[in-house]
C-alpha positions as CSV (number, residue, x, y, z in Angstrom):
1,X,-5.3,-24.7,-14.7
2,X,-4.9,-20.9,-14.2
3,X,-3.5,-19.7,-11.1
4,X,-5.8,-18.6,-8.5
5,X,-5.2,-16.2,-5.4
6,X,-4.7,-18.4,-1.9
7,X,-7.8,-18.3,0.6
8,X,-5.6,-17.4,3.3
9,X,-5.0,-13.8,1.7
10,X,-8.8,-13.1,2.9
11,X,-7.4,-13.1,6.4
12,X,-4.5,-10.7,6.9
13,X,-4.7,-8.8,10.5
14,X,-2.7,-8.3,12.7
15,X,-0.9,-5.2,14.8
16,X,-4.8,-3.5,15.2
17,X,-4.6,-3.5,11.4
18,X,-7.1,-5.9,9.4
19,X,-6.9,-5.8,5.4
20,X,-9.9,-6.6,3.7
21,X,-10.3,-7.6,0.1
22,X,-11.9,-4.4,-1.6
23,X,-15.5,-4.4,-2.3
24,X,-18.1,-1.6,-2.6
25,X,-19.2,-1.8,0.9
26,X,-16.0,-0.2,2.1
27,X,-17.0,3.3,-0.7
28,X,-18.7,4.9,2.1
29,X,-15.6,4.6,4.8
30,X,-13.0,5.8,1.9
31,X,-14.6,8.3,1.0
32,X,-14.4,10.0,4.4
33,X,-10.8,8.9,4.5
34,X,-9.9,10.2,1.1
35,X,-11.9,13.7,2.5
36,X,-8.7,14.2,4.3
37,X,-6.7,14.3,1.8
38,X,-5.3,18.2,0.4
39,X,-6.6,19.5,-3.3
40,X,-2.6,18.8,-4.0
41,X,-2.9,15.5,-3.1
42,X,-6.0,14.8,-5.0
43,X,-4.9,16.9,-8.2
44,X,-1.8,15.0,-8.2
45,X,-4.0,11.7,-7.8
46,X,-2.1,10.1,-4.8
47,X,-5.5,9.6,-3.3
48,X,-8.5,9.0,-5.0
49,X,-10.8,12.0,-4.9
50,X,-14.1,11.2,-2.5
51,X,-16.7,11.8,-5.4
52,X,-14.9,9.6,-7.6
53,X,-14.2,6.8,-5.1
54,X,-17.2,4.3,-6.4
55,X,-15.6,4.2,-9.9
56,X,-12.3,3.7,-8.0
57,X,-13.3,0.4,-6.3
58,X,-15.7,-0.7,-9.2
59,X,-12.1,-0.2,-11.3
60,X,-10.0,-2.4,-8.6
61,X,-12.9,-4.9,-8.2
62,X,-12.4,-5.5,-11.7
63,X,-9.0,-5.7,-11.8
64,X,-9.3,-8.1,-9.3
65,X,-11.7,-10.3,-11.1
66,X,-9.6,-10.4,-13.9
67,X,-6.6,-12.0,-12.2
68,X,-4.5,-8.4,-12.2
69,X,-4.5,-7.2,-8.9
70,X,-5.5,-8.2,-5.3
71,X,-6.8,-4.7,-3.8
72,X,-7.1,-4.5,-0.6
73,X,-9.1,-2.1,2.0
74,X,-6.8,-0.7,5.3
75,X,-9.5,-1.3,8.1
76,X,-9.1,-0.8,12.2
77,X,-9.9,-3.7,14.2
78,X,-13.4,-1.4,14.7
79,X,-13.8,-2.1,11.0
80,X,-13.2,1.7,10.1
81,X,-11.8,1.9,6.6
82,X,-8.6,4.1,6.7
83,X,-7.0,3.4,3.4
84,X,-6.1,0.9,0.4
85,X,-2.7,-1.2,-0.5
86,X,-2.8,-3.5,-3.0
87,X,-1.0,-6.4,-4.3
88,X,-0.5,-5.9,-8.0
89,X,1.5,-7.6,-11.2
90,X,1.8,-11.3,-9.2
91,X,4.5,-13.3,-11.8
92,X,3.8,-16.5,-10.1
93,X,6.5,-18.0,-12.6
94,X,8.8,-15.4,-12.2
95,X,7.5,-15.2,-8.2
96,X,7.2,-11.2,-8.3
97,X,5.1,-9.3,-6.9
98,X,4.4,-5.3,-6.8
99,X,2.7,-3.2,-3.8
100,X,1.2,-0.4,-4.8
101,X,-2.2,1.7,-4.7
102,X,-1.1,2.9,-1.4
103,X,-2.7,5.8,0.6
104,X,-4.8,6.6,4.1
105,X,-6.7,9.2,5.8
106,X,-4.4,11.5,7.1
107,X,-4.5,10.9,10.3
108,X,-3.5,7.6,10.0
109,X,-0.2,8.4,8.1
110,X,2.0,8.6,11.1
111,X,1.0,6.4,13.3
112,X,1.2,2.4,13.0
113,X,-1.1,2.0,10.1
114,X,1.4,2.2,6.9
115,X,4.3,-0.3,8.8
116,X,1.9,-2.8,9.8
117,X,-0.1,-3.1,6.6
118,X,3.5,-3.0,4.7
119,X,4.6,-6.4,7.1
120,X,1.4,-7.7,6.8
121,X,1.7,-7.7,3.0
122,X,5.2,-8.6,2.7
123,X,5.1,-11.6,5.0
124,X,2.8,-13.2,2.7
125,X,4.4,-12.3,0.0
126,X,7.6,-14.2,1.3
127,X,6.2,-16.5,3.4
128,X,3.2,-18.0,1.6
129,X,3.7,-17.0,-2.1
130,X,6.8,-17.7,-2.1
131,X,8.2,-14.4,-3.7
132,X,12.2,-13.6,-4.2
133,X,11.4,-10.6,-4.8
134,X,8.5,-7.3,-3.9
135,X,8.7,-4.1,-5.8
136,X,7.5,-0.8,-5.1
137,X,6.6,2.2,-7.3
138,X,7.0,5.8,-5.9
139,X,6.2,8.9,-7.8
140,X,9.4,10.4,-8.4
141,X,8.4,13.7,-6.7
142,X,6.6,11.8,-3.7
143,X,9.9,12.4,-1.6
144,X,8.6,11.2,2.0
145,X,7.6,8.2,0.2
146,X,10.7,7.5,-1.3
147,X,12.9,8.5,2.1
148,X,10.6,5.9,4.0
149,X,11.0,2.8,1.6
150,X,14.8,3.0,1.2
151,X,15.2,3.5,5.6
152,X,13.1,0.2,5.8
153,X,16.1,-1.4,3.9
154,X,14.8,-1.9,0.6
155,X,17.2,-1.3,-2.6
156,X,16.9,1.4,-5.2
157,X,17.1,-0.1,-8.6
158,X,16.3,2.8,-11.0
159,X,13.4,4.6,-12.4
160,X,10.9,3.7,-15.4
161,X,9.4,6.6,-17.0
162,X,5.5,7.9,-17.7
163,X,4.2,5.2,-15.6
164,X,1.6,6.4,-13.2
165,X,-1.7,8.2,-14.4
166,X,-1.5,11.6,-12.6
167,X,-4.6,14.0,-11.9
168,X,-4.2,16.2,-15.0
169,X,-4.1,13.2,-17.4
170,X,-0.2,13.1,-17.7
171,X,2.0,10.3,-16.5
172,X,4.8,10.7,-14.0
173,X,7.7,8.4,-13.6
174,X,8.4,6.4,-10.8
175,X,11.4,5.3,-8.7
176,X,11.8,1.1,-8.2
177,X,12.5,-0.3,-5.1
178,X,12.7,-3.6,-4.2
179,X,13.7,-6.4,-1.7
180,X,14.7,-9.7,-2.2
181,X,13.6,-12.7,-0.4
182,X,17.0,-12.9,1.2
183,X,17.5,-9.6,2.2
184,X,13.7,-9.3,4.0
185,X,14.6,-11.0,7.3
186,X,16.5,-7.9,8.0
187,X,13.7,-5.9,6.5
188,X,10.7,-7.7,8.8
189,X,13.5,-6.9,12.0
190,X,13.5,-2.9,11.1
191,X,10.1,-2.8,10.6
192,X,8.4,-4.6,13.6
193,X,11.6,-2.3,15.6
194,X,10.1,0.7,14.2
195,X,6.7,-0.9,15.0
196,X,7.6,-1.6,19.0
197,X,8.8,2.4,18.8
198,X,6.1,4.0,17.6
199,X,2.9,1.7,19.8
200,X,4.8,3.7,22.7
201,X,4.0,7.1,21.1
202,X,0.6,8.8,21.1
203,X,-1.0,9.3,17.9
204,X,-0.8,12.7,18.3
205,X,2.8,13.0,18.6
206,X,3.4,12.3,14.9
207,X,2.3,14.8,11.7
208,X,1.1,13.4,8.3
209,X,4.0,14.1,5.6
210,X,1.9,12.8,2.6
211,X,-0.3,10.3,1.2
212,X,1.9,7.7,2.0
213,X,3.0,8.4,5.3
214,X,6.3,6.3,6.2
């Protein structure tokens, strides 16, 4: 019998952040979130370019019907669309598992949005797949990216070369981080800390600093 993604990963919420399993209903919603986005952003592909967002979720629905990836859609408790993250490369032998595919309007990059969805994702990595270990993939020039991973604790283990597609058809090389399942209690602890923080500050206190945010 082949594996088969839990039921329960249709209901992550949590922190005013709900993450829905992608489907073309949400194309409308991110596309106005990837509007936000800067021509860099989009040339680089970081974020999805709005006319080009159907084929985006028609590409991850299909990844997710072939047992790939499980792509998710960032949504408010309103419903509003803000983003995607998505679990991708599951080893349920090897219990690995990769986040990736991550990006949101911009202004939702500093605010509460990018930490939740991240302990949303990770606790059920841990806690109901079972994973000792979660990568992550970060362009190599995607510094912002890169400085927030490593503060939330996670290691640096190197860098693999022409992985990700970029916007003029080349392929840029990413730095790996990861955290182990031993080594996320202390990574859960920063990150609902950092959580607490930043509910006391007004969305408008913070700047987006890329497609990422933090």
């Amino acid at each position: 019998m082949s594996w088969a993604w839990p039921e329960g990963i249709r209901n992550l919420q949590g922190g005013g952040i709900r993450l829905e399993p992608l489907s073309l209903d949400h194309v409308a919603g991110l596309t106005e979130a990837a509007a936000t986005a800067t021509d860099h952003e989009w040339d680089m592909g970081f974020v999805p370019r709005p006319d080009d967002m159907k084929v985006y979720v028609s590409r991850a629905i299909y990844d997710l019907r072939a047992g790939r990836s499980f792509p998710f859609a960032v949504c408010l408790e309103t419903g509003e669309p803000i983003g995607t993250s998505w679990f991708r490369v599951f080893d349920p032998w090897r219990r690995k598992l990769e986040i990736g595919f991550t990006w949101y309007a911009a202004p939702h990059r500093k605010g509460i949005a990018n930490l939740q969805t991240k302990l949303l994702l990770m606790s059920f990595a841990f806690d109901v797949l079972n994973c000792i270990l979660v990568e992550f993939l970060v362009y190599e020039g995607n510094l912002p990216s890169r400085r927030a991973i490593a503060g939330l604790g996670a290691r640096q283990d190197g860098m693999l070369r022409r992985v990700i597609p970029m916007g003029d058809g080349t392929f840029g090389d990413v730095v790996v981080f990861s955290v182990s399942n031993d080594e996320w209690p202390a990574v859960k602890s920063t990150m609902a800390s950092r959580l607490e923080s930043r509910r006391r500050v007004p969305l408008d206190g913070f700047r987006a600093a890329g497609p990422t945010g933090s």
